[in-house]
C-alpha positions in Angstrom: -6.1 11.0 23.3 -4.0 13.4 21.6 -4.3 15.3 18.6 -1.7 13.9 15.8 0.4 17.6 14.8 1.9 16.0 11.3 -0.4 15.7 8.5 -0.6 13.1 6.5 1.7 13.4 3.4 0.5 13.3 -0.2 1.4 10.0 -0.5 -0.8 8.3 2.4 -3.7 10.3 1.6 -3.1 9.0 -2.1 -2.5 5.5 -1.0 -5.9 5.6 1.6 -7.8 7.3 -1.5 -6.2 4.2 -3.9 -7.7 1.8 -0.8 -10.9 3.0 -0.5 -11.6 3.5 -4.4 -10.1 -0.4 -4.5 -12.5 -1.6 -2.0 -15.9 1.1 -3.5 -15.1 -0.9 -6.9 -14.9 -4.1 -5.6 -18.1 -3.8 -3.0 -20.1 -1.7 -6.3 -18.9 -4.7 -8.8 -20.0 -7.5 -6.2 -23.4 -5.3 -6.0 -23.7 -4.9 -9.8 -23.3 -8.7 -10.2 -26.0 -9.3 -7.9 -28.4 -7.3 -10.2 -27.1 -9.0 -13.2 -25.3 -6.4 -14.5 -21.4 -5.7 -15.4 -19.7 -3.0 -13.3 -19.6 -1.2 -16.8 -22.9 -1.3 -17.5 -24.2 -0.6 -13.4 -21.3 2.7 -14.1 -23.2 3.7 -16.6 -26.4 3.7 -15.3 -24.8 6.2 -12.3 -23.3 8.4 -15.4 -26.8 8.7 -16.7 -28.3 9.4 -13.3 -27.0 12.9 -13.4 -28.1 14.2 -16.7 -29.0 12.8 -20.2 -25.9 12.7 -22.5 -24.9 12.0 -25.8 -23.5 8.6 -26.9 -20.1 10.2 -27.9 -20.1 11.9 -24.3 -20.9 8.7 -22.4 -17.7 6.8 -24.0 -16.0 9.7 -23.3 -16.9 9.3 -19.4 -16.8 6.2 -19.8 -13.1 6.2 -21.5 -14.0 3.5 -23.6 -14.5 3.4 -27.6 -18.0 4.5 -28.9 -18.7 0.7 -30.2 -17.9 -0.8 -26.6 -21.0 2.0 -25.8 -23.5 0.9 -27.9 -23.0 -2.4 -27.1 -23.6 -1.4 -23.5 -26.6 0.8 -24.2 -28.3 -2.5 -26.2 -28.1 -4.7 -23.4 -29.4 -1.9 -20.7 -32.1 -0.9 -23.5 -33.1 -4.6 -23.6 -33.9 -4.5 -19.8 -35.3 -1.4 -20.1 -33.2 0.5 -18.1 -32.4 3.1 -20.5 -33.6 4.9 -23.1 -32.5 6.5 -26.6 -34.0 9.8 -27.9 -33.2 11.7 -30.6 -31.8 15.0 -29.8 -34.5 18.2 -30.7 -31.6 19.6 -31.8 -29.3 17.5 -34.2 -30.7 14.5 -35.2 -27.7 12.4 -35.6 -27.3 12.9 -31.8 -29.2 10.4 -29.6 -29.1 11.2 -26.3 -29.5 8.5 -23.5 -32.0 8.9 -20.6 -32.2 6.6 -17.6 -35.4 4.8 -17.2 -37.4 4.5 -13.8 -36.5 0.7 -14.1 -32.8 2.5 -14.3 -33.3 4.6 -11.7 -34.6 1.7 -9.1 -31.8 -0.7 -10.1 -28.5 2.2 -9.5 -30.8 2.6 -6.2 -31.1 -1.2 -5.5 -27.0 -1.4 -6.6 -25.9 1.8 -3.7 -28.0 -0.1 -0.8 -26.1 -3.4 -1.2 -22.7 -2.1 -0.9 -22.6 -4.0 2.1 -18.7 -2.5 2.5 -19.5 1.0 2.0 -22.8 1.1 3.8 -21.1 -0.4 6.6 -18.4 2.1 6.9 -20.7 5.3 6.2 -22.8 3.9 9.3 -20.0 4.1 11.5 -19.7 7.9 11.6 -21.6 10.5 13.0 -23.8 12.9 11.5 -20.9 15.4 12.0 -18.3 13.1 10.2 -20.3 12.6 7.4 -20.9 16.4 7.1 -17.0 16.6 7.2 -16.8 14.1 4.9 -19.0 15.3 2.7 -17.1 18.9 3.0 -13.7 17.6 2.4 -14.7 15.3 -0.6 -16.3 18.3 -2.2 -13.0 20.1 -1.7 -10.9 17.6 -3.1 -13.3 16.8 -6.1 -16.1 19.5 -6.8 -19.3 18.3 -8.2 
């Protein structure tokens, strides 16, 4: 087979980024559903996965008004997926921590992304590694 000498233009690699962020939302929504949660509130559970953060930084992630957050945060807190702590530092700020409970369901959510998992086992360890290295490129961590 031979080697394709154009590149892609911007555009197709915008409109195969647009595709495959359509089809991650839609597999990660149908995953979400199955754990009885809202894509919003399965979204936030990833946000919180990386670090605690403030309520006012979470809608800000989120892009969402601070009111639509705390109504998220109740109904995870209910479930006890997360958590509210005061911040040792200013205590108007609470900061939100992701339970274990949290931490299991985000886990249980990735693994039935029946798309997505799907795809990712079709490459090789070396496409993944490229992958991996040109996401990171494209969007650093």
């Amino acid at each position: 087979m031979q080697a394709n000498l154009t590149p892609p233009t911007k555009r197709q690699l915008l409109e195969l980024l647009a595709h495959s962020l359509s089809a991650h939302y839609a597999d990660f929504s149908a995953a979400a559903a199955s754990a009885g949660l809202t894509a919003m509130q399965a979204k936030t559970l990833t946000v919180l996965r990386g670090t605690p953060t403030s309520m006012r930084s979470l809608a800000d992630t989120l892009t969402c008004d601070a009111s639509n957050v705390t109504g998220i945060i109740d109904r995870l807190e209910k479930r006890d997926l997360v958590r509210r702590e005061v911040s040792p530092t200013d205590r108007r700020v609470k900061h939100l921590l992701l339970t274990e409970a949290g931490e299991k369901a985000i886990d249980i959510i990735r693994e039935r992304m029946e798309q997505v998992q799907a795809g990712l086992d079709r490459l090789s360890g070396e496409e993944r590694n490229e992958l991996f290295r040109l996401l990171t490129a494209v969007f650093p961590p």
